[in-house]
N, C-alpha and C positions, 0 to 999 in steps of 0.2 A: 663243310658237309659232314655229317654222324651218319653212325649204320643205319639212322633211323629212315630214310627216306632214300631210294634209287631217285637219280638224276633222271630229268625229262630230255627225250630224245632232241628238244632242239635247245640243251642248252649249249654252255660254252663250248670251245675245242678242249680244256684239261678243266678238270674238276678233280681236289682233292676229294679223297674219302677217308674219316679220322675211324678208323674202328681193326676189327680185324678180318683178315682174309675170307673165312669161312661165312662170317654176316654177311660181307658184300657181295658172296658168291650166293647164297642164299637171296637177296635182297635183289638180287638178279636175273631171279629163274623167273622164267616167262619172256625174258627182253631178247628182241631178236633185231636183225643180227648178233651177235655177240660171240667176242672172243677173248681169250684171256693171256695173257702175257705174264713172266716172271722178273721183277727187277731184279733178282739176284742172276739172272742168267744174260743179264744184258749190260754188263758192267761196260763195258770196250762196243766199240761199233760192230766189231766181226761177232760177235754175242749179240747185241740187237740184231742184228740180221738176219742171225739163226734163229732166232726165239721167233720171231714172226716170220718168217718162211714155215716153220713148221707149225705154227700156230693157224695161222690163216691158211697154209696149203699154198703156195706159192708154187708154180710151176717147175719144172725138173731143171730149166733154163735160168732162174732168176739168177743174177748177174752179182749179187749181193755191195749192191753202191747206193747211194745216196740217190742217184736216178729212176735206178731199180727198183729199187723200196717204192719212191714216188708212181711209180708206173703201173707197177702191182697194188699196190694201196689204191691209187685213182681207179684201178679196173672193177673193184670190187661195186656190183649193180646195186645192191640195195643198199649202199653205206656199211653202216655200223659202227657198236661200239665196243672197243677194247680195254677190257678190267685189266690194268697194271696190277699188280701184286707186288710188294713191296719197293712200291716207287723211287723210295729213297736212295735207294741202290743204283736207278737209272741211269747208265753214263757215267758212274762216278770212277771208271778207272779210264775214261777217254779222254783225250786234247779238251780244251775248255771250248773249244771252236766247233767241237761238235754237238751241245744242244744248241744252242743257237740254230746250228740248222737243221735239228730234227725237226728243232721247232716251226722252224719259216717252210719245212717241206710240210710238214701237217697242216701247215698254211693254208696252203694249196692246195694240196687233196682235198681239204674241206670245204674250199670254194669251187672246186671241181665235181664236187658229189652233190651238192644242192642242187635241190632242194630235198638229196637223201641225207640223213644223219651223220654222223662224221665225228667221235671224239673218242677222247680218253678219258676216264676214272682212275687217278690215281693214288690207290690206297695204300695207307703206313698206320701202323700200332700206334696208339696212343701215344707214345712213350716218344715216337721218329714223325710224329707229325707236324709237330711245331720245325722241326728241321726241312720235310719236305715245305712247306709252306712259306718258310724264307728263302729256301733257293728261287721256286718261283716269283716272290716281288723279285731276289736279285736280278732276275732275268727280266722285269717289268711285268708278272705280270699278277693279277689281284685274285 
């Protein structure tokens, strides 16, 4: 995917975006739900967790786990979609066992919200694209 076209609300659960931050934020306006997230801030799981509790507004309770995340994420009524901002970054100082299950939890939330929206845009600079792009086949996925 290029800055040039915003993803359609029912496409995949991750969709790269090869351009820069500012286009896709731009490329954005108008799309609702929508929330955005920083990969530089979510290097480790206790960073994901933060970066989307504050992102999304997660309640004063959230528990900050793998469950949690899932529970909060499934509650959300109308779906949505979350702009990652320098994707590359995502997880990259966590156990290797943990995209995997960011991944399988996203799973689920998104078969949980259908027939509301449900994914991620995950954008990187020109430059970190082609890197975001083979972590995911490494992970399976295209």
């Amino acid at each position: 995917m290029t800055e040039r076209s915003f993803p359609t609300r029912s496409g995949p659960l991750l969709q790269p975006w090869r351009g820069t931050a500012e286009a896709l934020l731009e490329a954005a306006t108008g799309q609702a739900p929508l929330w955005w997230l920083r990969g530089s801030r979510m290097r480790t799981k206790v960073g994901l967790m933060d970066e989307w509790a504050a992102a999304a507004q997660f309640p004063p309770h959230f528990g900050g786990t793998w469950d949690a995340l899932r529970d909060a994420l499934a509650d959300l009524p109308e779906g949505g979609t979350f702009l990652v901002l320098e994707a590359e970054q995502l997880l990259q100082d966590a156990p290797p066992e943990d995209f995997p299950t960011l991944l399988a939890l996203l799973r689920e939330i998104q078969f949980d919200l259908a027939p509301q929206p449900f994914q991620l845009i995950l954008q990187a600079e020109a430059e970190r694209y082609d890197t975001l792009v083979e972590g995911l086949r490494a992970l399976g996925l295209d």
